[in-house]
N, C-alpha and C positions, 0 to 999 in steps of 0.2 A: 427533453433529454432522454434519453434510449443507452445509456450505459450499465444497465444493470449487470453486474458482475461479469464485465467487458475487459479483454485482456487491453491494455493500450500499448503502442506504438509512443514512444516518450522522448522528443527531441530536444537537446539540453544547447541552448546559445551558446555557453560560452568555452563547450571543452568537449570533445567525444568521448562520452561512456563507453561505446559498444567497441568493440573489439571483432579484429576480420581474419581468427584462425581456420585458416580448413579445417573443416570435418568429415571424419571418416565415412565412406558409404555406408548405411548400412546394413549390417548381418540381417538377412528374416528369419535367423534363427533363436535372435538374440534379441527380445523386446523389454526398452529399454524408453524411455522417454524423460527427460532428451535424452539423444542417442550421444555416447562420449566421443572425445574427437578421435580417439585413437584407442582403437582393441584389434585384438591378435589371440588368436586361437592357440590351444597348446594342446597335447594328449590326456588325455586322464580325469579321474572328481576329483575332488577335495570333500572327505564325510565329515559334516556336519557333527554329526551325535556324540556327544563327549569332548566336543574341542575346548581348549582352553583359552581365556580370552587376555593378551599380557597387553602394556601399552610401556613406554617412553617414559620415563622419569621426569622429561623435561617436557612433558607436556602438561598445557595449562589445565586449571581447574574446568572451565566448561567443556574442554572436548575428552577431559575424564570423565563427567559424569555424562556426558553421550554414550563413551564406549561401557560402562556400568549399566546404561538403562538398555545400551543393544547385547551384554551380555545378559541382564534379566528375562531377555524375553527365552532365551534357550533355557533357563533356568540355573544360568553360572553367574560367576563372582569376579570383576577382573581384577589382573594385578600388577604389579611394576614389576616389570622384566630387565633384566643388563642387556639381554642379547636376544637373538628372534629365536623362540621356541616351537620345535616341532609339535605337528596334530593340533595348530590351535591358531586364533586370529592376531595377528601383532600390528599394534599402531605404532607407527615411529613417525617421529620427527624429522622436517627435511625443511631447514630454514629458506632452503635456496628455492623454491616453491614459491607461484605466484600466492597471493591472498585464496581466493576460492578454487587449490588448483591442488590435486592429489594422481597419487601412483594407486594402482590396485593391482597387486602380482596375484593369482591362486594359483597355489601350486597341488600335487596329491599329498606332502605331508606337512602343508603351511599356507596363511595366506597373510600377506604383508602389504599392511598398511601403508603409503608415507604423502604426509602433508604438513605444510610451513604455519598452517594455522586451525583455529578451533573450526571454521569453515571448511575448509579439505577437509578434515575429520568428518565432521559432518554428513558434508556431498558423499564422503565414500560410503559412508556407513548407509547413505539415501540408495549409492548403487547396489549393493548388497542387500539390501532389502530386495530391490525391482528385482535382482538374480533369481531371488527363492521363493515357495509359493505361497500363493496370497494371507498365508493364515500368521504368517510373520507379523501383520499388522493386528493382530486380533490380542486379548487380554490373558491369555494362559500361558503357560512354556511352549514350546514344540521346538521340532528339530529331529526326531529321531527319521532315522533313513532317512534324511534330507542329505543331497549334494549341489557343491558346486562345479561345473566345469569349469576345466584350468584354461585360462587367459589372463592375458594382460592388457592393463586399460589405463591410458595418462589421457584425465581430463582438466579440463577446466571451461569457463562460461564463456558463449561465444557473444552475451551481452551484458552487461554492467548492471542495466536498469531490469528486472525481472517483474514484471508487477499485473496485480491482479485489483480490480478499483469492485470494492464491492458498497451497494447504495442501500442504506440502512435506514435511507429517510420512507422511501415510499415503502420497503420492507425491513421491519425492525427486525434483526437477528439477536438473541441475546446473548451474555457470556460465551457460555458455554458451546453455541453453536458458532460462533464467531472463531472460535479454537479449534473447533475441527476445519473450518476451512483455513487456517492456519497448519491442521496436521496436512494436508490436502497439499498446500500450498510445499509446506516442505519435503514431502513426496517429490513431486517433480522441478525441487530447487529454484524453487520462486524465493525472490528476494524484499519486494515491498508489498505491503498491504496498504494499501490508497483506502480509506474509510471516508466516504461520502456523510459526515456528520450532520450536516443544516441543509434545509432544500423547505418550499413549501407548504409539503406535507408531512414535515416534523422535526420538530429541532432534540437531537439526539444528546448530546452531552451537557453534564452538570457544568453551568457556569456560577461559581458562588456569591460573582457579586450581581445576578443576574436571575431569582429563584421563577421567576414567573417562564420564563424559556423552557424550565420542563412541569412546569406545575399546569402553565396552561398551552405552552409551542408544544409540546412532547405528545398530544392526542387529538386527536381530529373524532370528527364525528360518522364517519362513512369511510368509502372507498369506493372510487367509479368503480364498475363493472363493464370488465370488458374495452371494448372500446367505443362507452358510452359515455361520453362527456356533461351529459344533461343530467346522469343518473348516479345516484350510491348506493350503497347493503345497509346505509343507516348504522353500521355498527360501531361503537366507538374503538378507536384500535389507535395504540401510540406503544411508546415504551422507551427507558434512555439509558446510558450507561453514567454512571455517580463516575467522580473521579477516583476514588477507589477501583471502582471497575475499570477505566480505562489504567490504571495502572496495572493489574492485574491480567490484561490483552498485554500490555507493551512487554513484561517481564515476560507470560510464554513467549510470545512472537519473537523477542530475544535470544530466550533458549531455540527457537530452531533459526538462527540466523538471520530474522525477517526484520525488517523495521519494518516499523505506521507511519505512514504519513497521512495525517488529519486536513481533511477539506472543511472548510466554513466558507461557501460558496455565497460570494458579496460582488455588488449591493444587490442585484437581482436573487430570484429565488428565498423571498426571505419574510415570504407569507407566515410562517412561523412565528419568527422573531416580532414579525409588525401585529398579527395575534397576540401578543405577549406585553409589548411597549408602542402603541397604535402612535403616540410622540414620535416619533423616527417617520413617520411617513410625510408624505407633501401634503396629505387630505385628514390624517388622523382617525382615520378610519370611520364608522368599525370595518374591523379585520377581524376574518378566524381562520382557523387553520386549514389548507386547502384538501378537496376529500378527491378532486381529480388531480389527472396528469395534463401534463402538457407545460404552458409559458404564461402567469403570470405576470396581468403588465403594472401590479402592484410590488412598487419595490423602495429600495432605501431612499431617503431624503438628505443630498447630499449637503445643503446646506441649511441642515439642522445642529446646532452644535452637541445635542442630546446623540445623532448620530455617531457623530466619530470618537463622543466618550464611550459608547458601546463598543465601536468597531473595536477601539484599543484595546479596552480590559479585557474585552474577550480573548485577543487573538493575545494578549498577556498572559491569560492563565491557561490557554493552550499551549503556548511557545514554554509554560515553567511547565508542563505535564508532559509533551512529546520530547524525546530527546532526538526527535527526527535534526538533519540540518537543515530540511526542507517541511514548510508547512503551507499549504495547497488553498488559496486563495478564491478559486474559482473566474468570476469574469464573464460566464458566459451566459449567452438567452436573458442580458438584461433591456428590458425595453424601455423605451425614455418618450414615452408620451405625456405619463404623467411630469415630469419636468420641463418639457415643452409651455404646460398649461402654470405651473408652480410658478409665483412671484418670485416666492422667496428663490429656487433656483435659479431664476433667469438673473435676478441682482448678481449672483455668487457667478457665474458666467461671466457678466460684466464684470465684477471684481476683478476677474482672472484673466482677462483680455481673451477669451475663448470664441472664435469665431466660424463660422462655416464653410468648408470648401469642398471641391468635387468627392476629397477621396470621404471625407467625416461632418456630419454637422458637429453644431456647438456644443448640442449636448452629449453628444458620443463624445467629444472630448473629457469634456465633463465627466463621465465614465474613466478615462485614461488618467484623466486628474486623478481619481481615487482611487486607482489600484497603484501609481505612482506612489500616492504616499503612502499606501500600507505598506509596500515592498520597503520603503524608506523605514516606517515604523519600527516593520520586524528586523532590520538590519540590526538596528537597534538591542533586539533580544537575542543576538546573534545567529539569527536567522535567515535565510534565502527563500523567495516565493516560489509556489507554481502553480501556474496560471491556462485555464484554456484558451483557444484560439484568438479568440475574439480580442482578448489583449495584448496583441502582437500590437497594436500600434500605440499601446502605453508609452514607449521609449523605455522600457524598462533598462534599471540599471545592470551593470554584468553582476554574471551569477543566478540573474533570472530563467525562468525556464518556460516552455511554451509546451501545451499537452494539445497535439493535433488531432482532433475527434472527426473532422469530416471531410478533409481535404491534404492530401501529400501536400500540395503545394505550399501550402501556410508551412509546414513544416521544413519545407527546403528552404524559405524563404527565414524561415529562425534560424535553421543551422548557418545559414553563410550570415546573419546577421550579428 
């Protein structure tokens, strides 16, 4: 897998996210990313230095305390206003406004906010940043001699799904660095944070009914080098987030508009996990935690009943932690050699009447069979899956989603499915 902090292309079965507004050409005088659908130029600045910062009465508590923390940075205080006040920034309320979709008027003796929700507050507050220079993101006041030129700008997202998949397994980020690519993220109005949590080389989040997943899944012993497969640095390197922590991601990534959506990528990829509880496997290992990259063809044993008490409680006390609607299954780069060889598998194949034909052998169904029932599972915690390619031919049920990593095709083939 080759996804490391890979923007994705994310095709949704059973409904279109994306949305097909025009967008403005545009300005190279006006760098701006994304660029809004619609700006227009006007005469004059707007000076910065000493503006006053009022907002809408009827605006909710999170897109006050946005416009609070963007008047901290100039070194003011904002307040409720009745009406748009001259020399200073005004957020108003405009319920007839899409969800993520805001007005930006600057004028030379006002600049007027208007958005239907804490999101357009946001986004605008994200343009206004990009207008002025870089030191706006930095940790002291500033502002003075700062302007803005007068324009006007109605935007909103030309996509639904916004999303950035960053893989914490083969490099562990912690906390805090996790937050800035969350401030990163809200810079340029990305909306999900995809956290690749379980993978081979390290099982990342606290599961509490489950201690051995970060006591002994969560560190490996090495790291290939390079692109040397035979070799490691011998150094031991892990690290995980407690569920506290992963609370502590969800609430910032909240405050700047982002959901998480958590991958626990099954049955494949889960040299970790089999490190941790070697029962789950067809062979029983030993297993240890993997120090290269690439595709292990050690993976879950589906007809272990020790397996699918794991599978559940895990993705149980992920589905009570994420408040995502979607929690990211995985599906892909699992190899079924070893179940080819597994007694115990080939019975559970027969159990299930799974047989082989052009498009799938038996055990690739086998595979389908168990992302089938997780998506059933998590139905259950009122939750919806998402899945890479590979399990396009689960049948999943609607609602399901398909994440096309190496081929459009797979992907046009989910959307009309």
């Amino acid at each position: 897998m080759t996804r490391l902090h890979s923007f994705l292309i994310t095709v949704v079965a059973t409904c279109a996210i994306f949305t097909s507004n025009a967008q403005a050409l545009p300005d190279p005088d006006v760098t701006m990313l994304p660029y809004p659908q619609s700006l227009t130029h006007s005469e004059g600045v707007f000076c910065v230095d000493g503006a006053t910062f009022n907002y809408d009465k009827e605006l909710d508590k999170a897109s006050i305390k946005a416009i609070k923390q963007f008047a901290a940075r100039f070194g003011a205080k904002a307040k409720k206003a009745g009406d748009i006040q001259k020399g200073g920034f005004n957020f108003l309320l405009n319920s007839a406004l899409e969800t993520e979709a805001y007005t930006l008027d600057i004028n030379t003796d006002k600049v007027i906010v208007k958005a239907g929700s804490h999101e357009g507050i946001f986004y605008a507050i994200q343009t206004l940043k990009q207008l002025l220079p870089a030191e706006v993101y930095g940790k002291t006041p500033v502002g003075k001699d700062w302007t803005l030129n007068c324009m006007s700008i109605s935007d909103s997202p030309r996509y639904g799904y916004r999303g950035l998949n960053v893989d914490v397994c083969r490099h562990f980020y912690g906390v805090n660095q996790i937050k800035k690519f969350i401030d990163l993220m809200a810079a340029y109005k990305l909306n999900r944070l995809h956290l690749h949590l379980t993978d081979d080389q390290g099982w990342r989040i606290e599961i509490k009914k489950y201690p051995k997943l970060t006591k002994v899944g969560a560190y490996r012993e090495g790291t290939q080098i390079g692109k040397d497969f035979n070799n490691h640095d011998g150094k031991r390197y892990g690290g995980y987030y407690t569920q506290k922590d992963i609370k502590e991601i969800i609430k910032y990534a909240q405050e700047h508009c982002i959901t998480v959506i958590p991958e626990i990528d099954l049955p494949g990829h889960m040299v970790a996990a089999l490190a941790s509880y070697p029962e789950m496997g067809c062979t029983g290992g030993p297993y240890s935690v993997w120090t290269q990259w690439g595709v292990s063809e050690k993976v879950l044993c589906p007809a272990k009943d020790a397996t699918w008490t794991f599978l559940k409680d895990v993705l149980a006390e992920v589905a009570a932690l994420f408040p995502s609607e979607y929690i990211h299954i995985g599906g892909d780069e699992c190899p079924v050699k070893e179940w080819e060889k597994c007694p115990d598998c080939q019975a559970l194949i027969k159990e299930l009447g799974l047989t082989s034909d052009k498009e799938s052998s038996a055990e690739r169904k086998l595979q389908y069979h168990v992302m089938k029932e997780m998506q059933a599972y998590l139905k259950t915690k009122g939750k919806k899956v998402i899945g890479w390619q590979e399990i396009f031919k689960s049948n999943l049920d609607e609602g399901g989603v398909i994440m096309s990593w190496t081929s459009r095709s797979v992907g046009v083939r989910a959307a009309k499915a």
